[in-house]
N, C-alpha and C positions, 0 to 999 in steps of 0.2 A: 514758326517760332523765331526765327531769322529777323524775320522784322518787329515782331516785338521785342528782341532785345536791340536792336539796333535803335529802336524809338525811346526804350527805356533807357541808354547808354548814352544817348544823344542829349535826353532832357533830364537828365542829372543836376548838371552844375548849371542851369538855368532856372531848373526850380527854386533852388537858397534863393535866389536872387528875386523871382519874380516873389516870391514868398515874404521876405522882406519888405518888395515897394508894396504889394496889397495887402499884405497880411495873411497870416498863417491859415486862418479858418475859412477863409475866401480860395485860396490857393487850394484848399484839401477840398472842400466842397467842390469847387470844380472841377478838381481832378478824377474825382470819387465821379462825379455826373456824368465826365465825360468820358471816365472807362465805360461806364455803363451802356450810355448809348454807341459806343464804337462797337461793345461786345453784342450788343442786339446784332446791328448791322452788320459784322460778320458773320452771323446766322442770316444773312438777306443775300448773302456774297452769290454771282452769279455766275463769274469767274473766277480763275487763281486772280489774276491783276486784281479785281473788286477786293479779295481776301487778303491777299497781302498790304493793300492798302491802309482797309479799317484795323487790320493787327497791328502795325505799323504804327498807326494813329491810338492806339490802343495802349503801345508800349509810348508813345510820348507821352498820353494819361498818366499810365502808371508811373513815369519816371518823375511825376511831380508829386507823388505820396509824401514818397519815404522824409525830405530834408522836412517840411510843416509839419509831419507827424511826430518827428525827433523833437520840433521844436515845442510843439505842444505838449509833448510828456516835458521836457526841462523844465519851462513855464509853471506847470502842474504841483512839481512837487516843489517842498521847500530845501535850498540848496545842501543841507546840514543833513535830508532826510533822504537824498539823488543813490541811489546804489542798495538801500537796504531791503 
């Protein structure tokens, strides 16, 4: 779990950013793909170093969710309509 949050912690304030220059729906979709395939691959882990690895690579996925998905709810609703 160590290096999943250390990958998630890492790739925080990079995500707003890369989310921006490509766009939100690009940013999430590959994020979303490439937790996916990291978390197969840690079912393939052969050692601790293998495992720690793809977790790792795993939490930099996931640490590109959250800011595109925040944005994508903003976007969504209308500003008058945001809280209710």
């Amino acid at each position: 779990m160590t290096g999943f949050w250390i990958g998630y912690v890492v790739a925080q304030l990079p995500s707003g950013y890369i989310s921006d220059r490509i766009g939100v729906r690009s940013t999430l979709a590959s994020a979303l793909a490439l937790m996916g395939i990291f978390s197969i691959m840690t079912g393939t882990a052969s050692s601790f170093i293998d495992c720690l690895v793809y977790r790792t690579l795993c939490g930099l996925a996931a640490g590109c969710i959250f800011a595109p998905g925040s944005a994508i709810v903003l976007r969504w609703f209308h500003p008058k309509d945001r809280g209710t």
